[in-house]
Phi, psi and omega in degrees: 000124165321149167294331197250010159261354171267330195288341187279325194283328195302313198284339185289306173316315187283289191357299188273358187266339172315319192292330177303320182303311197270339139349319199276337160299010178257015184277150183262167183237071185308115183283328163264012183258124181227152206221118202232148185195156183229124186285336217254326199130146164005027218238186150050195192327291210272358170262288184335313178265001173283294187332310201270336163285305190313322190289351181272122207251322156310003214271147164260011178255128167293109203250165178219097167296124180256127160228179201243295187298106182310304188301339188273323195302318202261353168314298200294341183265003174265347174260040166044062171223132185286108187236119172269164143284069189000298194267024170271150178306302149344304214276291196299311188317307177316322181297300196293344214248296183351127148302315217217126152231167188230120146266124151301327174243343179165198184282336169279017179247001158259220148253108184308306224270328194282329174246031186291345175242355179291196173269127194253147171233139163244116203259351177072143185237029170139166182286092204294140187252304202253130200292132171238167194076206188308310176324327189234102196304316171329295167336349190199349156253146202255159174221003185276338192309338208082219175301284203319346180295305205299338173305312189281318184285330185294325172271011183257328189315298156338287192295327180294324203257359132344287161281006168283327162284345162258025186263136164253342198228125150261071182321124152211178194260348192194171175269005147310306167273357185290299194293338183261345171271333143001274190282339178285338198245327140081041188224164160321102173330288171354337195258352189256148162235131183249096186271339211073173175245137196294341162288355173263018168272353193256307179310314195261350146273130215291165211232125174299160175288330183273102189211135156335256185000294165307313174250053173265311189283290175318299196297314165308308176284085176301337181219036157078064229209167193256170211243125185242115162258140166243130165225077188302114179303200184289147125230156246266308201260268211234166155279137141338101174335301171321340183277340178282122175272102174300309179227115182278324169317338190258004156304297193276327172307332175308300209304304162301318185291312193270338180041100172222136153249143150251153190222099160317072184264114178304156186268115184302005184271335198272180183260134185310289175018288193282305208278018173280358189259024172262339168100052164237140162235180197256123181227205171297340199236024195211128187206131158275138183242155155193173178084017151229176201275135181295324185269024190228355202255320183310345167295315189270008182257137167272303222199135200243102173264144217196150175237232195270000162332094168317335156315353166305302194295321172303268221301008187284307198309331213240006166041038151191172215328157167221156231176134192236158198210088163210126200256030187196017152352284187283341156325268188317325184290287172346301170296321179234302179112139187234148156234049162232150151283119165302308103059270175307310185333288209298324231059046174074023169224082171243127114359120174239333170217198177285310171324304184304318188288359218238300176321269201299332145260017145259331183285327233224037190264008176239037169269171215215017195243077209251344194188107145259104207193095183329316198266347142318283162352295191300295161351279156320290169313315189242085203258129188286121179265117143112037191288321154316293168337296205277345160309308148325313195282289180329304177302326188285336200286312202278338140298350155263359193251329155325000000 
């Protein structure tokens, strides 16, 4: 069974169980208590705007970040921060009372059943490259079943555009992802606002050296050396053969010869696993990083290798190299479906194995052509200020007038 046929049978089970669920509306609803959480962890949209109310000592909302993770729970509660525990009593009631809940990916970063009748916001993680949703027949069709695939694919179409439809505010950044989260999301235009992301209020700010963060990077680079991240999105099944490092020594001789370091920062879906079954292990000049928010990092990165990530456009904003790395293009374009030519992206320099990415970033570290792209291109001109702020504002206007 696919990794996106078990997550489908999940959405097909709440379909029938909903009605029980709407019940639930007779829990009255508090317009100032809101409630924001993130699955992959402590990162992205929704903690920068969790973040930018608690620093407001004026604010009249009660806000709560709900996690799973013990270690985040009691970090935040120990910095006097409003935190639920997920499977706590406390965590649901609260869940249950929220006016306002916020996600970046989905329904899993909350209590799908509890905050399922608020006002839902999709604060969303980025500018879509590679098609998701209704856009990628993987997302929503089965194929292991037998006769049951076709029965099974209609109730997963079903239940995804159910729940899609109960999202009320869509954040996005240009009419460009508007139009693509549109179709991806299979929902009314109406439901979208172009707000910016609440992460360019953050990238471009300058970060001290002294940080967690920072000294994740200080600590490795020992010898003033330039700082190389590769950050590959999911992949749903497998890697690329290709993807596997045929002589790994010549990974580290570059490295030293050019005195570069890497830094593996994994995608969270993937597995320390997969990436140790690329034949890379960790040395001096080589390091897997995790447990921090990516878009807070980006200061201390010299040079970015990337596959088909929206993340190209954050680390874009900073002006500086990006590198496409992709061993499986056509695999993937087949399997999920793009609606950029990558290609067209890169300008014509995607990476096909390591040999090649390992040339071309000795050749190619002062190049200055990093993203041909409208909707990068709409950014640079129309670069979003206050993206928390009108978000806030925005959300407060439609609920009360809602």
């Amino acid at each position: 069974m696919l990794k996106t046929e078990k997550r489908n049978l999940k959405r097909i089970l709440f379909l029938f169980i909903y009605p029980f669920i709407f019940l639930l509306k007779i829990i009255p609803r508090d317009k100032n208590i809101w409630i924001f959480g993130n699955f992959k962890g402590y990162i992205d949209n929704t903690k920068y705007l969790y973040e930018y109310i608690n620093d407001d000592e004026e604010s009249p909302l009660e806000i709560y970040w709900l996690t799973k993770d013990k270690v985040t729970y009691f970090k935040l509660k120990s910095e006097n921060k409003n935190v639920l525990y997920y499977y706590s009593s406390l965590a649901v009631w609260k869940s249950l009372r929220a006016g306002v809940s916020f996600f970046s990916n989905g329904y899993s970063d909350l209590n799908k059943i509890a905050t399922m009748n608020s006002y839902i916001v999709n604060l969303w993680h980025g500018f879509p490259i590679k098609k998701i949703a209704f856009d990628a027949e993987l997302e929503v069709t089965f194929y292991s079943f037998g006769k049951l695939n076709k029965i099974l694919t209609y109730l997963s179409i079903k239940s995804l555009h159910f729940l899609h439809n109960k999202i009320d505010f869509y954040s996005v950044s240009s009419n460009y992802d508007l139009d693509r989260m549109v179709s991806a999301f299979n929902v009314s235009k109406d439901k979208f606002r172009i707000t910016g992301t609440p992460r360019f209020d953050i990238i471009e700010k300058l970060k001290s050296k002294y940080s967690e963060i920072s000294d994740i990077f200080y600590k490795h680079n020992t010898s003033q050396g330039k700082n190389i991240m590769y950050a590959p999105t999911w992949r749903e099944n497998s890697w690329s053969k290709k993807q596997t490092l045929d002589d790994p020594q010549k990974l580290i001789s570059f490295l030293e010869e050019q005195n570069c370091y890497l830094f593996i920062k994994r995608h969270p879906l993937t597995t320390k696993q997969e990436v140790l079954n690329w034949g890379i292990k960790e040395s001096k000049r080589i390091n897997f990083i995790d447990g921090f928010d990516i878009n807070e990092s980006y200061q201390y990165v010299d040079m970015l290798i990337t596959d088909f990530s929206s993340l190209i456009f954050d680390f874009g904003v900073l002006q500086k190299p990006i590198f496409y790395f992709i061993t499986d293009l056509n695999e993937y374009a087949n399997n999920r479906g793009f609606y950029d030519d990558i290609i067209h992206i890169s300008n014509n320099k995607v990476n096909t194995d390591w040999d090649q990415l390992l040339v071309n970033l000795k050749n190619n570290t002062k190049q200055t052509k990093y993203i041909n792209h409208q909707h990068f291109d709409y950014l640079m001109e129309n670069p979003p200020n206050n993206v928390r702020k009108n978000i806030i504002e925005m959300v407060n206007n439609e609920i009360k007038n809602g």
